[in-house]
N, C-alpha and C positions, 0 to 999 in steps of 0.2 A: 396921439403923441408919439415920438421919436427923441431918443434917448440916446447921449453919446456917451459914452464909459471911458475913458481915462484912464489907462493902465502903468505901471511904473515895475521891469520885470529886474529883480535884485539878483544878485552875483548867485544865490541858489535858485532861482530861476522862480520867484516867488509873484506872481503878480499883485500886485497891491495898488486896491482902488486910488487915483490922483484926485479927480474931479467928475461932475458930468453935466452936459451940456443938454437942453431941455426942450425941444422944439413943438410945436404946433404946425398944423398944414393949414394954410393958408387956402381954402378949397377954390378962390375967386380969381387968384392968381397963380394956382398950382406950383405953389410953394411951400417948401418948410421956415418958418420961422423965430428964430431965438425965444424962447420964452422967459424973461428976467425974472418971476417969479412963480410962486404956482398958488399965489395967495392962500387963504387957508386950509387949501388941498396938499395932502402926506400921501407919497406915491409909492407905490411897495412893490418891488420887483423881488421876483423869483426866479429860480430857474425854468421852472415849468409854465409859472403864471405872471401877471405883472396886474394890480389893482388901484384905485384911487380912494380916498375916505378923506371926508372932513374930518377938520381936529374939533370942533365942536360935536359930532358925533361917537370920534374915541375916546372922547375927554381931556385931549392931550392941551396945553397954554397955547400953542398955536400953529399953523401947518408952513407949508415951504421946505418942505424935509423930500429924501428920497433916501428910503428904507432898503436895505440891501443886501445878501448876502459875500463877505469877499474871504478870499482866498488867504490870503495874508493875515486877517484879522484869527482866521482859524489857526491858521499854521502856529503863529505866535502866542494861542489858547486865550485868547479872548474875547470875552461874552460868545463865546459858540461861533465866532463868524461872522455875525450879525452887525454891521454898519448904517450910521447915521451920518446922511450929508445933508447939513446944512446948506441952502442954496442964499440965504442970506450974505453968510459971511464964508463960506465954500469951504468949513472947516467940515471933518470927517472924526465922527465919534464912536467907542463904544457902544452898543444896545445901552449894557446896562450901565453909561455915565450919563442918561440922556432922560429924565422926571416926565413922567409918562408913560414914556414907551416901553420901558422897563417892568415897569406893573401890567402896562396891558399885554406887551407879550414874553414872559418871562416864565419857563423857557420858551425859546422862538418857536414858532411851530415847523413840524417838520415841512412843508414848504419852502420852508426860506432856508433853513440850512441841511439842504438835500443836497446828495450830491457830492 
């Protein structure tokens, strides 16, 4: 997978996550590929690391998320940094506005908000 990050830098120089863009390689045609959805898979990027998990395995109502740590989210003290993009409707939430994720990782662990 290949992952495009979307940044949006504010008048204090703040980057803050916009969107992100989701690809696959296409190994047949040595290409990368848009990916529309990531069906019931929740992708979890780190700084250090980056992982995949079903929502039926975390427990969460359903996957197509990309779990994230941002800059911005921090700055402005909330939920520790910890961002939720929906890739459904390309909306970006808090950790903890988000029924699941919030219990399974509350607080985030230190992976995701290193740094």
């Amino acid at each position: 997978m290949l992952v495009d990050l979307y940044l949006f830098t504010d008048y204090e120089n703040l980057d803050r996550t916009m969107r992100f863009d989701v690809f696959r390689l296409d190994e047949e045609v040595g290409r990368w590929v848009e990916v529309a959805s990531l069906g019931e898979w929740v992708l979890f990027l780190g700084d250090d690391c980056a992982f995949s998990a079903s929502a039926k395995d975390l427990g969460v109502e359903r996957g197509n998320y990309v779990v994230f740590r941002d800059d911005w989210l921090r700055a402005v003290r909330v939920a520790n940094g910890v961002g939720v993009f929906d890739l459904d409707d390309g909306r970006i939430s808090p950790l903890s506005e988000c029924p699941g994720f919030s219990e399974l990782f509350w607080p985030p662990p230190v992976w995701v908000r290193s740094h």
